[in-house]
C-alpha positions in Angstrom: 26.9 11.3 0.9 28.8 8.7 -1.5 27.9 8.9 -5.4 29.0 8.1 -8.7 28.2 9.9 -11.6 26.0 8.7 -14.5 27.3 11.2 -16.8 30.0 12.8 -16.7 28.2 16.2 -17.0 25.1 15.4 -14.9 23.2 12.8 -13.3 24.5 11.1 -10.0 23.1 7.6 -8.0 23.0 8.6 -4.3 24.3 5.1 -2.5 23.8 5.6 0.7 20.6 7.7 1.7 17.4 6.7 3.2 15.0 8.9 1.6 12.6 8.4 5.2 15.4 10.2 7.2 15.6 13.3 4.7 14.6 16.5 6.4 15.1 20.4 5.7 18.3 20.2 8.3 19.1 16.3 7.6 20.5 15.1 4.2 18.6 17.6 2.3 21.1 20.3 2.1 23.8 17.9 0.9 20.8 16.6 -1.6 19.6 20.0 -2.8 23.8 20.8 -3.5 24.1 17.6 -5.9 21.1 18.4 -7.2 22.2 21.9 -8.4 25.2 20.4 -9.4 24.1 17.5 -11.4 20.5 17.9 -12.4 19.3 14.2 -11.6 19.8 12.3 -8.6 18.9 8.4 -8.5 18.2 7.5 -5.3 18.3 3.2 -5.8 16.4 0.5 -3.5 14.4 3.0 -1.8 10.7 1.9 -1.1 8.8 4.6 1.0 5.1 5.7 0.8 4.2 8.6 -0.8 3.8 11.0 1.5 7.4 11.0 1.5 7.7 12.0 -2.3 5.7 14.5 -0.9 7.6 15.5 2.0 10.9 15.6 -0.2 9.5 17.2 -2.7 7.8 19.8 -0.6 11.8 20.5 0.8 12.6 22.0 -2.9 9.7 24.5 -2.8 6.2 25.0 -4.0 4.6 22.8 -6.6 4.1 24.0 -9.7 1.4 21.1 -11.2 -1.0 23.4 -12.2 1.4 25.8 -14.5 2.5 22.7 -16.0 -0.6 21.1 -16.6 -1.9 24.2 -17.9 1.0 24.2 -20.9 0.1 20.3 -21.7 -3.9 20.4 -21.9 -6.7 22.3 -23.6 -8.9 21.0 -20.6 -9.7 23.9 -18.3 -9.5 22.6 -15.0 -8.6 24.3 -11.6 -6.3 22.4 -8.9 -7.9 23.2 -5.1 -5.7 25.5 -3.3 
């Protein structure tokens, strides 16, 4: 994976990726390392639907949208399982 840092204390743009090829046991461990390391990743010219957002994100571990949303709004409102 070739980078260059941002910041010298976090943040790295990820050059040569494809975001569509990422899976659990392809890219991703090398991904999840820098992002322990560095906190933000930029990941330029990549165009994919969202379902790979999804799949990505998904790779990192459950979603936590509904604690979140919870802390910002006064709405109560209840995400589907």
């Amino acid at each position: 994976m070739r980078a260059s840092p941002l910041h010298p204390l976090f943040e790295l743009i990820v050059h040569d990726i494809d975001l569509r090829e990422v899976a659990g046991d392809t890219l991703y461990p090398d991904i999840r390392q820098a992002f322990e390391t560095h906190s933000a990743l930029l990941f330029p010219k990549q165009s994919i639907p969202d379902t790979y957002h999804v799949r990505i994100a998904e790779l990192f571990g459950r979603w936590r949208i509904e604690e979140l949303w919870r802390r910002h709004t006064t709405l109560n409102f209840r995400f589907p399982n």
